[in-house]
N, C-alpha and C positions, 0 to 999 in steps of 0.2 A: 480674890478676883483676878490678882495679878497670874498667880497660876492656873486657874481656869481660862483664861486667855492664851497662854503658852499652851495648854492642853488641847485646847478648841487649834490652835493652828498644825499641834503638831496630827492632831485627826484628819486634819482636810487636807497634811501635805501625804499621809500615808493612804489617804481613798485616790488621791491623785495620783499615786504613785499604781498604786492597784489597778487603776483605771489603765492607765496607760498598759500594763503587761497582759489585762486582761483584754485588750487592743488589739495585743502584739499576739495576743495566741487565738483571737479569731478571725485576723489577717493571715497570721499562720495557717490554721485549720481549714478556711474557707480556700485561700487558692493553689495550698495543697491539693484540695478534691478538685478545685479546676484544671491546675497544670496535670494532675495523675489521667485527667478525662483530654486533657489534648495531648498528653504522651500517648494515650491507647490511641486516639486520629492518626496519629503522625507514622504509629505500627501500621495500623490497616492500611495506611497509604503506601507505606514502603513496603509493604506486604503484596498487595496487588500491583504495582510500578515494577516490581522484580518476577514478576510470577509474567505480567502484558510482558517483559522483556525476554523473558525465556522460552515466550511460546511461541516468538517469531523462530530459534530452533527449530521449530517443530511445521509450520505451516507454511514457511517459506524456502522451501528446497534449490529455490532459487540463487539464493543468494551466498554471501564469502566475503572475506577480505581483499576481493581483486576484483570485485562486481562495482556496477557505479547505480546506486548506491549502494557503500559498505556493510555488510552483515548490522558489526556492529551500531552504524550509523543508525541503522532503521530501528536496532533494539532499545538505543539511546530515546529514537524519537516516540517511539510505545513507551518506553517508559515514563518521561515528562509525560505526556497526553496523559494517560492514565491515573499518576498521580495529584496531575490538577483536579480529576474531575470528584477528587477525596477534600472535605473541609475539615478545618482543626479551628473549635468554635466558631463557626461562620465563615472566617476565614479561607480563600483556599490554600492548596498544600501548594507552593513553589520550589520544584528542584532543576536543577541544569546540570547541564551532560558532564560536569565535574561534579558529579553526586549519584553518577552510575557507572560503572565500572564492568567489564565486559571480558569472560576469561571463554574464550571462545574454542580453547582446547575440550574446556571441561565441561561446557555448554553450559556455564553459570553466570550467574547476573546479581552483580551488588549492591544496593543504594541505599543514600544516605538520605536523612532527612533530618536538615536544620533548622528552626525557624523561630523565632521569638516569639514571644508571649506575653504578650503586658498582664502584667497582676493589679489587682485592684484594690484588695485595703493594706496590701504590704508595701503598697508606696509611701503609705504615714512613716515605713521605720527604713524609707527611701528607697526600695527597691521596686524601679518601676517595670522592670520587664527580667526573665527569663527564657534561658534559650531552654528548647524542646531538641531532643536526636532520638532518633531511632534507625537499627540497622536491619537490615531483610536483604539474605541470601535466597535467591532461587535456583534451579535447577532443570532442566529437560538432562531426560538420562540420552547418555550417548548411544544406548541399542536399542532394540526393540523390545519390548516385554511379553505383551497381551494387549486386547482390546477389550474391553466394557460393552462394547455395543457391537455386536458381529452384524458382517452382512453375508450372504452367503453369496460371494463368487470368490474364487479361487481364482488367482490370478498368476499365469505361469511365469517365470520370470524374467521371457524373454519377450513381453508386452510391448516394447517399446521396437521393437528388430522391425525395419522395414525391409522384406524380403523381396522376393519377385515370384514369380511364378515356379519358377523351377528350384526353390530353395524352401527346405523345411525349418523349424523349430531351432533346431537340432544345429543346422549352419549355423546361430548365432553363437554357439559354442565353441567352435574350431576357427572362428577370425579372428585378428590382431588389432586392435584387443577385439575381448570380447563383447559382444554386441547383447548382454543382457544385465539385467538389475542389479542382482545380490549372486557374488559368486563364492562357493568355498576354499576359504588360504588356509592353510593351517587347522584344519577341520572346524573352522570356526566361521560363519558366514559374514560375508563383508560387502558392504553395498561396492560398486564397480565407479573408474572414475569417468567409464565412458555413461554409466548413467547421470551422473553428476551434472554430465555437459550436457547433456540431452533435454535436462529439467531446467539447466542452466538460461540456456539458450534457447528457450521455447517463447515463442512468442504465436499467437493468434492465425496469425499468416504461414510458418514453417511448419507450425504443429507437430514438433518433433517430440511433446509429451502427450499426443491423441494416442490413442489405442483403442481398440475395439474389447467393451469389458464383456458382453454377452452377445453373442454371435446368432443369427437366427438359419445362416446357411449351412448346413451339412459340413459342405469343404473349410469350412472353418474352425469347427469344433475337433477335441481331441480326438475323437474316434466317433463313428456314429452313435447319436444317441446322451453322447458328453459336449453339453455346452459350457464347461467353466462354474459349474454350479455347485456347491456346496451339500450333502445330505449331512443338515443337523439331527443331530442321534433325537430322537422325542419329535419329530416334526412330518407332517406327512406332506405332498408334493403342495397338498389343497390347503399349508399354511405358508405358502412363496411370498404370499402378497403383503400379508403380514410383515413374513420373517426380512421381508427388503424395505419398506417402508417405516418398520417401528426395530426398536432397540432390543436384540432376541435376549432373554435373562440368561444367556450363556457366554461365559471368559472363555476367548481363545487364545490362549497360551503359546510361548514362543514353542518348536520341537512336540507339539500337538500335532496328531491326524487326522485327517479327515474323508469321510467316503464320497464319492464323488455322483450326486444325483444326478439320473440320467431321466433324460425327456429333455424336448426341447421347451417346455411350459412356456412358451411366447405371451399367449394373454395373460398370466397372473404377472410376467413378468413387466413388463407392459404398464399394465396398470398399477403397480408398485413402484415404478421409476416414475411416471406423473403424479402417482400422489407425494412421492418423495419430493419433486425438486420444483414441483407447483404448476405443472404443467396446464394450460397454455400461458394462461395468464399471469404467473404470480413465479416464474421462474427467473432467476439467477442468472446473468447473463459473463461468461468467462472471458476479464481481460486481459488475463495475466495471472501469474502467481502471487497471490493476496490480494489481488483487484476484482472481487465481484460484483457487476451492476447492481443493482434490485430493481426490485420495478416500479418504485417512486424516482428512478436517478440516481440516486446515491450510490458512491461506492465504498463495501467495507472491506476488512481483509477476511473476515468469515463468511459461511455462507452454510444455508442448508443444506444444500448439494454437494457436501463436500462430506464423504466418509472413507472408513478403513477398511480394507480387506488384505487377506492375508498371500501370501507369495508362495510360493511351491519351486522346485528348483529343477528345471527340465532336463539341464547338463550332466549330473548326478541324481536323480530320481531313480529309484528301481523300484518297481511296483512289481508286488508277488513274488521278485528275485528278479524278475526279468527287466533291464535297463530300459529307460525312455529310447535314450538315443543311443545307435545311431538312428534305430527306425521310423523315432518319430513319432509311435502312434502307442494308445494305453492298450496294455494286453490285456485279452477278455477275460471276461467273469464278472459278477454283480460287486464282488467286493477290495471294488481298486481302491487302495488307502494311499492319499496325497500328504504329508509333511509341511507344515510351515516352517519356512526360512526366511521370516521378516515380514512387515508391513507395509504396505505403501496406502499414502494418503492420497483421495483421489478427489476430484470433483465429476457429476457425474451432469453431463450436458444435455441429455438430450436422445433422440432416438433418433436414425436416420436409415436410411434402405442402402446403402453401402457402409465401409469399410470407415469411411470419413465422409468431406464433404460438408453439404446441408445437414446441419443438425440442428433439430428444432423437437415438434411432441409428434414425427411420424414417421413413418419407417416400423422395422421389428429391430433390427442392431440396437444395441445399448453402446454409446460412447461414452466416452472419460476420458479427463485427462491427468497424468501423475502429476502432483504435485509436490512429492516429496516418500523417501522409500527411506524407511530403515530397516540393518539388518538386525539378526537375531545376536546376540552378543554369547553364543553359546549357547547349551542346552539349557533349557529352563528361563534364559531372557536375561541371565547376571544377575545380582543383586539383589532386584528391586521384585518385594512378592506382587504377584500378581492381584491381588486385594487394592495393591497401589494404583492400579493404572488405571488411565480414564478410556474416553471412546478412539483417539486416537491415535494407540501403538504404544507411544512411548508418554512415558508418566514424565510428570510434571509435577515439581515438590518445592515448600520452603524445607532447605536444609539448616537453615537458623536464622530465627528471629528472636535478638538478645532484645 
C-alpha cells in the first residue's frame, strides 16, 4: 500500500508536470499565430505609410527642402496619417517622424514600425508583451517612365512661357534661362529649374502654373487645324469623348510618338472635360498644389481632375526633318509625328472663353494647371519597365519589404 501511494503521487506529479508543458506549447502555438497575424498589420502599415510618403514626390511639384513647409516635412506628415488609419489587432498602428526616414535625393521613404503586443496565455510562463517591427522602403522613381492612363493632349513644353503678343513659342528657347519645362543636357531630357519655380511659386492669384491645355482659337493652336491633341493609333476623332474622360487601354512610353489629330473637336471636347472633372456641380475646386476643394468642403491632396499628359519638346523638335523653331509652326502634311520628353501632372480646372481668367464649366479653352513635370530619364524612361507604372508618369514602388 505503501508503494502504491508513492506511485499514485509520483503519477499525479508527472500529469502535472505534462500539464504544465502542454500549457507552455499552446500559449506557444496560439500567440505565435496571433503576433505572425500582427507582424502581417504592422507590414501593411509600413507598406502604405511609405508608399502615402513617396507619393508626395510625385503630386506635389511644389515643394523642396527650402519651401515652408519642408518636402520632407509634409512626407513625414503622410506618412503617420496614413499609418494610423492601419490597425494591428484592433489597435491602431502609432509611428512618429523618428520612424520615417526621408532620402530625398533618391525620392525614397523609410519606415519603421514598433509597437507591443501583449500575448495572452504566454503570460502564465511570464511573458506578457512582445515587441512587433516591421520595415517598408518606398520609392517614386526619379524620371518619368509611362502612363497607364493616357489622355490625349500633347502638351508642348513651353506651356508654362507667358509671352506677348509679338513673341512665338520658339522665344522661350533663346532666353536666360530658359522659359520652358523639360530641356535636353546632355541628350538626356531634364525638367528646367525655372520650371521648378514656376510650379514652385504658384499660388491661385499669380497663376504662374495656369496654361491653356486645348485651345479653341485658331491663333492659338500649332498650325491651323492642330489644337494640342493626340491621334491615338486605333481611335477615330468620334472616340475624343471617351478617350478624355475614361482611361485609354494604351501605355505611353517615355521616347514614344505620336500623330497629332487635327480638327478643332470643341464639342466632344467639351463634353469630356465635364464629365471628367464633374462639371457644374460636383467639380474640384484648385487651391493650391495638393489642396483640392470637393464639393462637400473638404479638402484632399488628390483629386479627380488631376491627370497625365505627355510633353513634346518645341526647342529641339524636328518634325519630317524640318525644325519647330525658329518658325514656330508644324510643317504640313497629315503625318506630323510629335515625341514624348517627359510628363507632366496636371489638374484640369475648368473651361473658360479666354486664355485664363474665369474658369468655371463655359467657355470652349480647356485650362489646367502643372502641378508637377517629370522628365524622361533617357530613352525608354530608365530602369523601370513600363508594365511598372501607374496613371501618373512616374511609378511608385515598394523596393523592400523585409
Amino acid at each position: 500500500m505503501r508503494r502504491q501511494g508513492k506511485e499514485d503521487g509520483y503519477t499525479l506529479f508527472i500529469i502535472a508536470s505534462l500539464l504544465v508543458v502542454f500549457l507552455g506549447f499552446t500559449a506557444l502555438s496560439v500567440d505565435v499565430g496571433v503576433l505572425y497575424s500582427a507582424r502581417a498589420s504592422a507590414q501593411r502599415a509600413a507598406d502604405g505609410a511609405a508608399l502615402a510618403g513617396a507619393f508626395v514626390f510625385v503630386t506635389r511639384g511644389d515643394l523642396d527642402e527650402t519651401t515652408t513647409p519642408k518636402q520632407s516635412d509634409v512626407i513625414k506628415e503622410n506618412a503617420i496619417k496614413t499609418a494610423a488609419t492601419n490597425k494591428m489587432l484592433g489597435a491602431a498602428v502609432t509611428i512618429t517622424t523618428g520612424d520615417v526616414t526621408v532620402d530625398t535625393a533618391n525620392h525614397r521613404v523609410t519606415v519603421q514600425v514598433n509597437q507591443n503586443q501583449p500575448t495572452l496565455f504566454a503570460r502564465i510562463l511570464g511573458e506578457n508583451s512582445t515587441n512587433i517591427h516591421a520595415t517598408a522602403v518606398a520609392e517614386a522613381f526619379t524620371a518619368a517612365n509611362a502612363t497607364g492612363c493616357l489622355k490625349p493632349f500633347f502638351i508642348p513644353n513651353t506651356a508654362l512661357f507667358n509671352g506677348n503678343g509679338s513673341t512665338t513659342q520658339c522665344d522661350a528657347c533663346t532666353l536666360t534661362p530658359k522659359q520652358i519645362l523639360v530641356d535636353i543636357v546632355g541628350g538626356v531630357p531634364q525638367v528646367t529649374d525655372w520650371a521648378k519655380t514656376q510650379i514652385r511659386n504658384s499660388t491661385v492669384a499669380n497663376g504662374l502654373n495656369q496654361f491653356l491645355l486645348k485651345p479653341q482659337d485658331p491663333h492659338s493652336a500649332l498650325r491651323p487645324g492642330d489644337f494640342m491633341l493626340i491621334d491615338i493609333p486605333g481611335h477615330n476623332p468620334g472616340d475624343l469623348s471617351d478617350d478624355i474622360a475614361t482611361c485609354l487601354d494604351e501605355t505611353s512610353t517615355c521616347a514614344q510618338t505620336y500623330g497629332i489629330l487635327t480638327g478643332d473637336h470643341v464639342g466632344p471636347t467639351k463634353t469630356a472635360i465635364k464629365n471628367l472633372i464633374g462639371c457644374p456641380s460636383n467639380r474640384d475646386i484648385y487651391l493650391g498644389p495638393g489642396q483640392y476643394q470637393r464639393p462637400d468642403g473638404t479638402v484632399g491632396s488628390t483629386s479627380k481632375s488631376l491627370v497625365t499628359c505627355p510633353i513634346w519638346d518645341v526647342c529641339n523638335a524636328t518634325i519630317g526633318g524640318t525644325p519647330f523653331c525658329p518658325a514656330a509652326s508644324v510643317p504640313g502634311g497629315t503625318n506630323v509625328q510629335l515625341q514624348i520628353v517627359g510628363f507632366a501632372l496636371v489638374f484640369v480646372e475648368g473651361l473658360a472663353s479666354g486664355k485664363s481668367g474665369t474658369v468655371d464649366c463655359t467657355g470652349n479653352n480647356a485650362i489646367a494647371r502643372v502641378i508637377n513635370v517629370a522628365a524622361c530619364g533617357g530613352a525608354g524612361g530608365g530602369t523601370i519597365n513600363p508594365g511598372e507604372t501607374g496613371p501618373l508618369g512616374v511609378p511608385i514602388r515598394l523596393v523592400r519589404a523585409p
